[in-house]
VEXDREN-2710 file (C-alpha; in Angstrom, 1 decimal):
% VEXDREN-2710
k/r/px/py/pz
1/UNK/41.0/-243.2/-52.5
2/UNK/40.9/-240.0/-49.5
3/UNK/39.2/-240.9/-46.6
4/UNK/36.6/-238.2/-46.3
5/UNK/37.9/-237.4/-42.6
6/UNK/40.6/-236.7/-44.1
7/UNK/39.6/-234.1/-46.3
8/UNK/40.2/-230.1/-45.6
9/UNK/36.8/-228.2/-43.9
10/UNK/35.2/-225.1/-46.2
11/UNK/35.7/-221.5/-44.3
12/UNK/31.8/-220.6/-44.0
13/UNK/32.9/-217.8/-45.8
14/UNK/33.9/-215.9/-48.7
15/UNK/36.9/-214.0/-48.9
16/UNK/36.3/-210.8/-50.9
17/UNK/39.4/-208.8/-50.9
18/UNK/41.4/-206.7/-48.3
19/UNK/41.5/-203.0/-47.2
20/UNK/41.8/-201.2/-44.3
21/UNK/40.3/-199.8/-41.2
22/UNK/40.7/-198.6/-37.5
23/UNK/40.5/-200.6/-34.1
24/UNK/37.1/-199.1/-32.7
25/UNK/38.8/-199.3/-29.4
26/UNK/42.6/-197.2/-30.2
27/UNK/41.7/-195.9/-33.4
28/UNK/44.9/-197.9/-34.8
29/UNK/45.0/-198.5/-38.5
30/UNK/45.0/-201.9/-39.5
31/UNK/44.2/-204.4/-42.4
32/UNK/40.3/-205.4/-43.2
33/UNK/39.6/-208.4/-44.7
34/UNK/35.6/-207.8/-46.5
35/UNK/33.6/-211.3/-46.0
36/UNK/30.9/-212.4/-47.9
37/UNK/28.7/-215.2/-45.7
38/UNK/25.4/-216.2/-45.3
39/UNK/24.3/-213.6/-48.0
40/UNK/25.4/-210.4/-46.0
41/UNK/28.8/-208.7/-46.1
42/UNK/31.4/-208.3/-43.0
43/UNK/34.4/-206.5/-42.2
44/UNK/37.0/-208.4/-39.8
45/UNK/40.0/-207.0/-38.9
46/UNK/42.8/-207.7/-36.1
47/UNK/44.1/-205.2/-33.3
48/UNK/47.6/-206.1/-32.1
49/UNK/46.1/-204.6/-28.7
50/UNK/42.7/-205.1/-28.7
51/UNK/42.4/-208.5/-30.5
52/UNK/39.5/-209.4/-33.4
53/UNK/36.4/-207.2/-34.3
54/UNK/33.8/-207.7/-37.1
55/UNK/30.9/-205.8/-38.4
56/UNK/27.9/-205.7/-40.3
57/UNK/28.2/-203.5/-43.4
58/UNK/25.4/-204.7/-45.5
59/UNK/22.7/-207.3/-45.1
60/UNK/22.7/-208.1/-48.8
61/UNK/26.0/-209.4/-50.2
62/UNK/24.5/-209.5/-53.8
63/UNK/23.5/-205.7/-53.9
64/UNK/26.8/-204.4/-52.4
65/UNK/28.9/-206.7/-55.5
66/UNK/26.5/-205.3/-58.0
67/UNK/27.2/-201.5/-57.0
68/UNK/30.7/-201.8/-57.4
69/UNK/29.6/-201.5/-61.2
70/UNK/28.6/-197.7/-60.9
71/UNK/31.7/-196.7/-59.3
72/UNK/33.0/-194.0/-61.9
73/UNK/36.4/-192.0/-62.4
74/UNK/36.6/-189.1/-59.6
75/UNK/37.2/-185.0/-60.4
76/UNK/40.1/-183.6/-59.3
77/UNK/40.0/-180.7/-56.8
78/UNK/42.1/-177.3/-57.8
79/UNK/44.6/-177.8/-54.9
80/UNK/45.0/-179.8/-52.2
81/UNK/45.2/-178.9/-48.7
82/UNK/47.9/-181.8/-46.9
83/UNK/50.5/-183.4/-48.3
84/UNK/50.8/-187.6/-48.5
85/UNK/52.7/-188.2/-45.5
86/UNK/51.1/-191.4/-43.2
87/UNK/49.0/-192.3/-45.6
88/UNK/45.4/-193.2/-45.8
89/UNK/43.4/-192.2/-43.4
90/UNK/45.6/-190.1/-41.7
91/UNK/46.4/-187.2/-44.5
92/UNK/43.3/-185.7/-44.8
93/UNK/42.9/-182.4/-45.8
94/UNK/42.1/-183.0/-49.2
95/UNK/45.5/-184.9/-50.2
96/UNK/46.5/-185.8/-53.6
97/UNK/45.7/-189.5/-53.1
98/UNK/41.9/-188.5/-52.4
99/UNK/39.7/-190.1/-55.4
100/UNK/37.1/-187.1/-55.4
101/UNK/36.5/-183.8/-55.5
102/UNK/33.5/-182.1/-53.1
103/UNK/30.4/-182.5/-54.4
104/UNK/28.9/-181.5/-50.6
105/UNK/30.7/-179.0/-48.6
106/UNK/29.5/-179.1/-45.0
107/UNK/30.3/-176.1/-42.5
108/UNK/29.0/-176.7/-39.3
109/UNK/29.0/-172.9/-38.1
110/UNK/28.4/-174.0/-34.3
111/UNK/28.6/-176.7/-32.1
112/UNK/25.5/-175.5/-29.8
113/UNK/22.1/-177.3/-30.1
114/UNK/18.7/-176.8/-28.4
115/UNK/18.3/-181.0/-28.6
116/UNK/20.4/-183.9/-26.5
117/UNK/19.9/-186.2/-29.0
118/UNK/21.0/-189.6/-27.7
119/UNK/22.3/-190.6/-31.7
120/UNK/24.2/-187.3/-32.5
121/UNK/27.0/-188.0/-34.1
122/UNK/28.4/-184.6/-33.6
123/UNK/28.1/-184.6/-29.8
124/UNK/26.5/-181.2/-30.0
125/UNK/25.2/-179.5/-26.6
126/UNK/27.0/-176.7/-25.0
127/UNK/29.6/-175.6/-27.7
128/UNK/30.8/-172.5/-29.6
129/UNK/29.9/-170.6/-32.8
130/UNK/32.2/-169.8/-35.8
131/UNK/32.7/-166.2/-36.9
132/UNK/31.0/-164.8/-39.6
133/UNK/34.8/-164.3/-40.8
134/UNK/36.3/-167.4/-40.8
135/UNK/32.6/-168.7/-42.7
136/UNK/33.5/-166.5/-45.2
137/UNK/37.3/-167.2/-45.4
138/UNK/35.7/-170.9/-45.8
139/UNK/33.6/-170.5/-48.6
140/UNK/36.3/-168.3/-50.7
141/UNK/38.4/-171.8/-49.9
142/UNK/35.6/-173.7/-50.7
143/UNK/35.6/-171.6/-54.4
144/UNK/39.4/-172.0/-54.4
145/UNK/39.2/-175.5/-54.7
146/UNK/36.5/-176.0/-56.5
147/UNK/36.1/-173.5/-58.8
148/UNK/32.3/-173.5/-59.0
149/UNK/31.1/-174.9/-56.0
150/UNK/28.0/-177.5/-56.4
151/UNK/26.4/-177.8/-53.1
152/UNK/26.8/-176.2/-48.9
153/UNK/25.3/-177.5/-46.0
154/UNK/24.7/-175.4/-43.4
155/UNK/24.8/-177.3/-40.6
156/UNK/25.9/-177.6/-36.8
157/UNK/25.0/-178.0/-33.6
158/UNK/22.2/-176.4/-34.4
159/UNK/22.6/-173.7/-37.2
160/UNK/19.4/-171.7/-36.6
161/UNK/21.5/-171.0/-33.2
162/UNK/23.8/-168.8/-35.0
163/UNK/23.6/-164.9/-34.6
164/UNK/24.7/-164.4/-37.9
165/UNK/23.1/-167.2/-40.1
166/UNK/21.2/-164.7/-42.5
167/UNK/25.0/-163.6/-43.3
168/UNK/26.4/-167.0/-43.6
169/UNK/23.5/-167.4/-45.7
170/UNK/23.7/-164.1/-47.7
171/UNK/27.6/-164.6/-47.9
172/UNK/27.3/-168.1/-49.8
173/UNK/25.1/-166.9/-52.5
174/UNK/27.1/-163.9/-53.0
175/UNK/29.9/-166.2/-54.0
176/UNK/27.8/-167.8/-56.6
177/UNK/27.0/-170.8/-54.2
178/UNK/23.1/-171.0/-55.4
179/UNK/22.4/-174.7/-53.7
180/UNK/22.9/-173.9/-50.2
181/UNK/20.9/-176.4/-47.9
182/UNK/20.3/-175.7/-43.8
183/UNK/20.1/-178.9/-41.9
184/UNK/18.0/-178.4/-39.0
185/UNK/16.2/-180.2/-36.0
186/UNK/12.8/-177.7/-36.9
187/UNK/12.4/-176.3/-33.7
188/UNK/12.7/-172.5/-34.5
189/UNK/11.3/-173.3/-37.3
190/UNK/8.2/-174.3/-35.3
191/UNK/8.7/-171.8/-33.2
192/UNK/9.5/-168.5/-34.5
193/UNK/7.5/-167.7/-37.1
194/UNK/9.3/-164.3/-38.2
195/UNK/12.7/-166.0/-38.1
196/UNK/11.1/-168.8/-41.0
197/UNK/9.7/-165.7/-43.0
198/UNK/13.4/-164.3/-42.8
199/UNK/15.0/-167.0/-43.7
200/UNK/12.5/-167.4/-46.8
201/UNK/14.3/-164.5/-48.4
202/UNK/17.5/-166.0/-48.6
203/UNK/15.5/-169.9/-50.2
204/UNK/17.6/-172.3/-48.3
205/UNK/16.7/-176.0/-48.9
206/UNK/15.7/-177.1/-45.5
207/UNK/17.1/-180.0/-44.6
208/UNK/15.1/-181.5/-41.7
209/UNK/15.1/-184.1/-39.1
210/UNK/12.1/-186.3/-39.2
211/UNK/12.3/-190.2/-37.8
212/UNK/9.0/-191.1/-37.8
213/UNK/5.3/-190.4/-37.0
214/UNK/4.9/-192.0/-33.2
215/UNK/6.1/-190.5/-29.8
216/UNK/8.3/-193.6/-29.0
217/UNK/10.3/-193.2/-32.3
218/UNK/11.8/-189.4/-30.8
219/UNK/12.0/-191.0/-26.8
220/UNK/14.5/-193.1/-28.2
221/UNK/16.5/-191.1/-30.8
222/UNK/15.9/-187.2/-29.4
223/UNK/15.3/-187.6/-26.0
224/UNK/11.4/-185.9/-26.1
225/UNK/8.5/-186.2/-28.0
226/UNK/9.0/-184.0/-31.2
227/UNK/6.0/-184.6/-33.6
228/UNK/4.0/-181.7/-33.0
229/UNK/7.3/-179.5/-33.5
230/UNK/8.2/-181.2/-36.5
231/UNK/4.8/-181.0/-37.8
232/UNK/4.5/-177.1/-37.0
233/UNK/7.8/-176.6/-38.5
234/UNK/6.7/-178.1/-42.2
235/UNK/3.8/-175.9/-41.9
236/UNK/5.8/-172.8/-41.5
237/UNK/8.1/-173.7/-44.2
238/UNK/5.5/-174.6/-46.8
239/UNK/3.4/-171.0/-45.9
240/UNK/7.2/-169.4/-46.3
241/UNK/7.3/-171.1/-50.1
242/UNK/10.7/-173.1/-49.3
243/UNK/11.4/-176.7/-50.0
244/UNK/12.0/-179.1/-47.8
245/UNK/13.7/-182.6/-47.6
246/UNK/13.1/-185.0/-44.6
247/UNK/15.9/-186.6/-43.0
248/UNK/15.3/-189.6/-41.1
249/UNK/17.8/-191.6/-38.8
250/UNK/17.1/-195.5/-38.8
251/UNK/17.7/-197.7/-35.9
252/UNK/16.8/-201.1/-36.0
253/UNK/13.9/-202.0/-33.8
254/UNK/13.2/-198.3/-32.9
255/UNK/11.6/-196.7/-36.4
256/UNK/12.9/-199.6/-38.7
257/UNK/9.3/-200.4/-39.1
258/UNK/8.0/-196.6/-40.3
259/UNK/10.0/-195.7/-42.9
260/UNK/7.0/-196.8/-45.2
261/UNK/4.9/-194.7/-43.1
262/UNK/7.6/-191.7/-43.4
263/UNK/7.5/-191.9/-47.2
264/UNK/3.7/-191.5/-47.4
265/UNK/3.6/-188.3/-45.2
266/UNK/6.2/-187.1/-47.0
267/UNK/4.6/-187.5/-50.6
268/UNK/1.9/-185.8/-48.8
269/UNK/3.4/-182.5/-47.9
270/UNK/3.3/-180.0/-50.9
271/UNK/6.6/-178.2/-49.7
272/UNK/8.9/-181.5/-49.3
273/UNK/10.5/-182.8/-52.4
274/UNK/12.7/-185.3/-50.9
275/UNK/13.3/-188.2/-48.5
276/UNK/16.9/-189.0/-47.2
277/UNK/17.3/-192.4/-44.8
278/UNK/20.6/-192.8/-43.3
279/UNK/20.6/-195.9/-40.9
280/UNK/22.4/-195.0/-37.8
281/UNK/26.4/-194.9/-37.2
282/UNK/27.9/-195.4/-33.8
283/UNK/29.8/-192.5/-33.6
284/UNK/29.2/-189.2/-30.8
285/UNK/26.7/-190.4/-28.4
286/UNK/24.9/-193.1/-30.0
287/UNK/22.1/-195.3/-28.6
288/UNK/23.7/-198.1/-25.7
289/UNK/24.4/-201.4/-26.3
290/UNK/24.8/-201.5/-29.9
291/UNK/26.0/-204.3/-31.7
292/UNK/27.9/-204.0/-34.2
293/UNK/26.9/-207.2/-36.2
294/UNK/23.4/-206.2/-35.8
295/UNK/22.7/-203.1/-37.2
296/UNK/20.6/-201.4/-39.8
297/UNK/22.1/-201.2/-43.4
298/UNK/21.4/-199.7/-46.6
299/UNK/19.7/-202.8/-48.4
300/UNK/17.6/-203.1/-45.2
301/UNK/16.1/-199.5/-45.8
302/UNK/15.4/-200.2/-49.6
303/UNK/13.6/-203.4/-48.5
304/UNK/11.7/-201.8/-45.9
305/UNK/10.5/-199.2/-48.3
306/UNK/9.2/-201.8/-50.9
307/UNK/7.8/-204.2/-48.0
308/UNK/6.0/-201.3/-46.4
309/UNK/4.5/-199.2/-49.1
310/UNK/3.6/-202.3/-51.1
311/UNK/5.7/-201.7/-54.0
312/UNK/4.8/-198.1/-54.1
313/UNK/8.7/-198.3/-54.1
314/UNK/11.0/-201.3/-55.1
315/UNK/14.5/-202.4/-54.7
316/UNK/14.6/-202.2/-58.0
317/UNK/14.0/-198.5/-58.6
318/UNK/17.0/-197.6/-56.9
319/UNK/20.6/-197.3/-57.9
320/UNK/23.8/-196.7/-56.4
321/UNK/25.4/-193.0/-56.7
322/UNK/28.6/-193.4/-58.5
323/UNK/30.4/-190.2/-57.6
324/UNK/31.2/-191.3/-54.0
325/UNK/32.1/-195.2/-53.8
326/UNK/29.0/-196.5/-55.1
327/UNK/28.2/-198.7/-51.8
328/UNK/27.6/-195.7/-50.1
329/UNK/24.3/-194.2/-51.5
330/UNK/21.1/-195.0/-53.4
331/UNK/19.0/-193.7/-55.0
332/UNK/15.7/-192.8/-57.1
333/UNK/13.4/-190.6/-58.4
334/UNK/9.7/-190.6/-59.4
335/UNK/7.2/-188.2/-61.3
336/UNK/4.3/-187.5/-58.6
337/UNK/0.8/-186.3/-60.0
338/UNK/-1.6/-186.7/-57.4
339/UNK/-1.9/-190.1/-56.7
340/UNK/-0.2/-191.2/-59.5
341/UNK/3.7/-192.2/-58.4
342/UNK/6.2/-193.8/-61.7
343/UNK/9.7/-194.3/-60.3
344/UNK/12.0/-193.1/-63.3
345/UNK/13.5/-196.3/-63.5
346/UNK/10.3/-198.4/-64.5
347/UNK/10.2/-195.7/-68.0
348/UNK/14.1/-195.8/-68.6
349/UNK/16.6/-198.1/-68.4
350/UNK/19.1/-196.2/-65.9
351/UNK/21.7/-199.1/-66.2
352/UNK/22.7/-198.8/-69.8
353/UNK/23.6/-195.3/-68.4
354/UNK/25.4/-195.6/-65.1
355/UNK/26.8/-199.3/-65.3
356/UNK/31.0/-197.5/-66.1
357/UNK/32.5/-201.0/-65.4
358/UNK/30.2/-203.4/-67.8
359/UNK/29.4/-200.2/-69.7
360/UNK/26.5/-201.5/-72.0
361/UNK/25.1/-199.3/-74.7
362/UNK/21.9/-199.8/-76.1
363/UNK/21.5/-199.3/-80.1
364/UNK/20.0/-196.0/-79.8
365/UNK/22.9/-194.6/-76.7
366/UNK/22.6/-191.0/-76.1
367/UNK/25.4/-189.1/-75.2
368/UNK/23.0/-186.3/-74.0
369/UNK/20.9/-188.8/-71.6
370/UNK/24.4/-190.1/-70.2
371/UNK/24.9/-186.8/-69.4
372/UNK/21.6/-186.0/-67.7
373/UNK/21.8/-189.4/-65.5
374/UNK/25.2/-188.9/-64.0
375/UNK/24.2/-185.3/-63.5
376/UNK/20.9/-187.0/-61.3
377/UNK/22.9/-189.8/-59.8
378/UNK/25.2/-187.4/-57.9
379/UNK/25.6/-185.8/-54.3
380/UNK/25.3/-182.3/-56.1
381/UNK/21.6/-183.2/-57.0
382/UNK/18.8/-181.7/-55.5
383/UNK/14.9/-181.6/-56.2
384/UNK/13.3/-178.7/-55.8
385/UNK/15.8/-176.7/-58.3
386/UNK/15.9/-175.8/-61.7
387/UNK/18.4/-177.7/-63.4
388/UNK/17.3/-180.7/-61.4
389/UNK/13.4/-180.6/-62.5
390/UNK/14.5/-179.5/-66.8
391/UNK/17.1/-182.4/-66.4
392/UNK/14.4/-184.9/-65.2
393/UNK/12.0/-183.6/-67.7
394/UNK/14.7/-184.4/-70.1
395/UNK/15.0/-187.7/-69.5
396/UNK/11.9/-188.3/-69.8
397/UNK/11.4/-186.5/-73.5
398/UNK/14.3/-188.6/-74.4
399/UNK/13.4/-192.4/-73.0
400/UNK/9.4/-192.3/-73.7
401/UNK/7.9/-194.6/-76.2
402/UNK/7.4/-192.2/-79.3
403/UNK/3.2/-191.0/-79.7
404/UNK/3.7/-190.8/-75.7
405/UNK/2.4/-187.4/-74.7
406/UNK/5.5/-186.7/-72.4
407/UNK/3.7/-183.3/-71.1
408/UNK/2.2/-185.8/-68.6
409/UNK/5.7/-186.0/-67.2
410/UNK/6.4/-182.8/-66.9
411/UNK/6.4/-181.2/-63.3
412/UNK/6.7/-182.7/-59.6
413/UNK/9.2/-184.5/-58.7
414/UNK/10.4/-186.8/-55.9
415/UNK/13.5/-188.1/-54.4
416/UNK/14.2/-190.4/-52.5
417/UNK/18.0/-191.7/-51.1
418/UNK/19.7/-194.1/-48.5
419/UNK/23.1/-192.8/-47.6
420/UNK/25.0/-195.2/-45.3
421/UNK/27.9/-193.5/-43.3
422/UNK/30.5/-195.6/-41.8
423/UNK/31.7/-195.4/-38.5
424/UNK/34.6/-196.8/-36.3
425/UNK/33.2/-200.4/-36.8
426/UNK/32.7/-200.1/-40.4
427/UNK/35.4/-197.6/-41.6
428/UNK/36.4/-198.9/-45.1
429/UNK/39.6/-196.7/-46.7
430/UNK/38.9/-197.7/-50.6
431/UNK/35.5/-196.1/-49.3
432/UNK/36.8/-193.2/-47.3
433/UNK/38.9/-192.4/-50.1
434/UNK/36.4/-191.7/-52.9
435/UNK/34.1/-190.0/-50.3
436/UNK/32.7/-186.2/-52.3
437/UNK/30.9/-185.1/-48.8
438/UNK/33.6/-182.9/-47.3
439/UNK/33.4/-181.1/-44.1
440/UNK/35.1/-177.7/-44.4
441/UNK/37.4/-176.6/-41.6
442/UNK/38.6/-172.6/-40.9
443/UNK/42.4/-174.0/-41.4
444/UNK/41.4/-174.3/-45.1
445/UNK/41.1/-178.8/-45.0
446/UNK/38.4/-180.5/-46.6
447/UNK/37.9/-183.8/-44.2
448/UNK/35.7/-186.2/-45.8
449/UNK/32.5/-187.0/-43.6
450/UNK/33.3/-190.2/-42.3
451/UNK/36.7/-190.0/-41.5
452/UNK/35.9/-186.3/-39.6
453/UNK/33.3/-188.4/-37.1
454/UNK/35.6/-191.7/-36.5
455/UNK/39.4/-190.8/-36.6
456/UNK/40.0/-188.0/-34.1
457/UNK/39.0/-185.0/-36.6
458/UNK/36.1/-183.4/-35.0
459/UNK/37.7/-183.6/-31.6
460/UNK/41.1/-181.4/-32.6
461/UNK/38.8/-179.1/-34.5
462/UNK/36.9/-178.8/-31.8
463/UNK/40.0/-178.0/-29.4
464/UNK/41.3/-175.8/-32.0
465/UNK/38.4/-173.6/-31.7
466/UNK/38.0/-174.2/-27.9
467/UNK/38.5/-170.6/-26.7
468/UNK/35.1/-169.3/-28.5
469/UNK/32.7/-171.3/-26.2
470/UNK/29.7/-169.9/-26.2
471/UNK/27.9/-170.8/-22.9
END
C-alpha cells in the first residue's frame, strides 16, 4: 500500500507540444513549450540571459485545439528570395522552408504619419517615403513571385502622405493587381475632400482605423479625440462610391467593451462592408505597462461580439482561416437586408468544408462548394468585390433547403474577422512559418508580418532606407 504523501504532485498544467520563439528582452531564439492550464493557452520559454517568460496567447484552450483542424497544405511561391541558412526565424525573405505563399502583400510606401499613436506598431512619426520606382520594382517582384498576385495593401506611416500615391495606385492595377486596399488613419480623408474624389477613380478598398465610438477609446490608443474625423471621413468615402472596411485595435479595459457597439455602426454605414478586430500586440510604441499574461486574445473578441450584440453574432458563426496557421484568424460572413442579419454558417454547414484534418464529407459533398469556402476562408478575400459577392451567392444556391427562394440571398454582404498578430511575447515559429501576409521590401524579400515587427526586420529596413528622410 503507497502512502498518499508519498505520491508524485500533478503539474497544474498541460503540456501541449514544443516550438520556438525569441527572448522579448535579446531577441535570442529559443525553445517554447505551448501550455494548456486553467482553460487558456500559454507560451513559456527560457532565456539563458534573461531567465523565464510566459504569455497569454489565447484565453480559450478548447477553440485554439479545435482550429488546428482547418490548417490546410500551403502554395508555393515562384522563387524564393533567401536561402536556408540559420534557420527559422532568421531566413526570411521568402525561404524555401516557408509553408505559404502571399496571399497579402503589404508595401508600406512611407514611414511618415500625421498621428502619434501610442499602439503603432510601426513606430511611424517623422520618417521617409519610398520612390515611385522602387514601388514599382516591388510590385513587378510581387508578380514575379506570385504570378497573379491576390491582394496589396497600401499602407505606411501614413500612405495618404505620399506625393505619388495616385501612381502607386495607378501602377498596381496596371500590373493586373485589381484588389488593392489603402489602410489609412481617415484624416485626409476627412479633410480633403478633392483628394477622396481623386482617389475614387482609382477604387481602392479603404482600409480604416476605427476603435470605437467614445472620446476615451482614441485618448488612449491615438493620443486625441478622433470621432468626428473618423466619422467625416466615412461620409466622404460613401459620397465618393468606395468601400470601406473598419479596422479596430482592441485593448483590454480601454474599448474591449465596444466592439458590440463597433459592429452596429458599422452594419449601419451603406459604404462599409467589413469589420476587422485585431487585439493589440506589444510591438513599436505600445500602451505602458502591459502584461503579458493579461492581454486581449482572439476568443476574447468573438466572445465580446456574441455577449454584446446579444447573439446578433455567435462564437459559433465563426471559423478559423486555414491558409495562414489557422490560430491566427477568424472569421464569418452574413447576408444583410435591412434589419435582417443570417450569419452564413447558421444556412450551411462550413465544417464539412474546411475541417482538412477530420475531413468529413456529407452524402451530398460538393466539389464546387469546397471550392467556393476555401476561396471565402482566405486572406485574399474581400467583400465589396465581384468574385467575393457571386461566390457567396453561390454558396447559398448550393446549401439552401430546395423550394427556398434563394433570390432573398442574393445581395449585401458582411464580413467580419479577428486577426491576432503575435509579437515578441507571443512569437510562435510553426505560426510564423505558415504566415501568407508578407511585407514587401525594395531588396526584393517578402518578410512575413509578424516576424518583420518582432525580430529586428523593420528596424534594418528602415536603416537601409535611412538617407531618404523626409522631414
Amino acid at each position: 500500500m503507497v502512502d498518499i504523501k508519498t505520491r508524485q504532485q500533478i503539474r497544474d498544467h498541460i503540456f501541449c507540444e514544443l516550438t520556438r520563439s525569441i527572448c522579448p528582452e535579446c531577441r535570442r531564439v529559443i525553445d517554447a513549450q505551448v501550455l494548456l492550464r486553467d482553460g487558456a493557452v500559454y507560451l513559456r520559454k527560457r532565456c539563458p540571459e534573461h531567465g523565464w517568460h510566459e504569455a497569454l496567447v489565447s484565453s480559450d484552450a478548447e477553440w485554439y485545439m479545435e482550429s488546428l483542424k482547418y490548417n490546410k497544405p500551403g502554395a508555393i511561391p515562384f522563387d524564393f528570395a533567401t536561402h536556408v541558412d540559420q534557420g527559422c526565424p532568421s531566413d526570411c525573405g521568402l525561404c524555401p522552408e516557408h509553408q505559404q505563399h502571399t496571399c497579402v502583400g503589404l508595401i508600406e510606401i512611407t514611414t511618415r504619419c500625421n498621428l502619434a499613436c501610442p499602439t503603432c506598431f510601426a513606430d511611424a512619426g517623422v520618417g521617409y517615403d519610398l520612390s515611385l520606382a522602387q514601388v514599382e520594382s516591388m510590385l513587378d517582384r510581387f508578380v514575379e513571385t506570385e504570378g497573379d498576385p491576390e491582394v496589396i495593401q497600401i499602407s505606411g506611416g501614413e500612405p495618404t502622405l505620399h506625393p505619388q500615391l495616385m501612381e502607386i495606385l495607378a501602377a498596381a492595377r496596371n500590373r493586373g493587381i485589381y484588389h488593392v486596399m489603402l489602410n489609412t488613419n481617415g484624416l485626409r480623408l476627412a479633410q480633403d475632400v478633392d483628394f477622396v474624389r481623386e482617389l475614387s477613380q482609382y477604387k481602392p478598398i479603404i482600409y480604416l482605423q476605427f476603435d470605437g465610438l467614445t472620446p476615451g477609446v482614441y485618448q488612449n490608443l491615438r493620443g486625441r479625440d478622433l470621432r468626428d474625423i473618423k466619422r467625416q471621413a466615412l461620409e466622404n468615402v460613401s459620397t465618393s462610391g468606395m468601400n470601406v472596411q473598419l479596422v479596430a485595435t482592441v485593448a483590454q479595459g480601454i474599448n474591449d467593451n465596444e466592439v458590440g457597439d463597433i459592429l452596429r455602426f458599422a452594419l449601419e454605414q451603406p459604404a462599409v462592408l467589413g469589420v476587422c478586430y485585431q487585439p493589440v500586440t506589444f510591438a513599436g510604441r505600445c500602451l505602458n505597462n502591459h502584461d503579458p499574461l493579461h492581454r486581449m486574445t482572439l476568443p476574447d473578441v468573438l466572445n465580446a461580439l456574441e455577449a454584446q450584440t446579444e447573439g446578433l453574432f455567435r462564437v459559433s458563426d465563426f471559423r478559423p482561416v486555414p491558409c495562414p496557421h489557422p490560430t491566427c484568424l477568424a472569421r464569418t460572413y452574413a447576408f444583410v437586408d435591412g434589419d435582417e442579419i443570417v450569419p452564413i454558417p447558421r444556412i450551411l454547414n462550413v465544417d464539412d468544408y474546411l475541417d482538412f484534418v477530420t475531413n468529413r464529407l456529407v452524402p451530398e459533398y460538393s466539389l464546387e462548394l469546397h471550392s467556393l469556402l476555401e476561396s471565402l476562408w482566405s486572406m485574399s478575400a474581400i467583400t465589396g468585390i465581384e468574385k467575393t459577392t457571386a461566390d457567396l451567392n453561390r454558396c447559398c444556391d448550393l446549401s439552401l433547403p430546395a423550394g427556398t427562394n434563394s433570390e432573398r440571398f442574393a445581395g449585401n454582404f458582411f464580413m467580419i474577422h479577428v486577426h491576432g498578430f503575435m509579437d515578441e511575447y507571443t512569437l510562435d515559429v510553426k505560426r510564423l512559418m505558415k504566415c501568407c501576409v508578407h511585407e514587401l521590401l525594395p531588396d526584393g524579400r517578402a518578410i512575413p508580418f509578424c516576424a518583420y515587427n518582432t525580430l529586428g526586420y523593420r528596424e534594418h529596413a528602415n536603416q537601409q532606407q535611412g538617407g531618404q528622410v523626409v522631414r
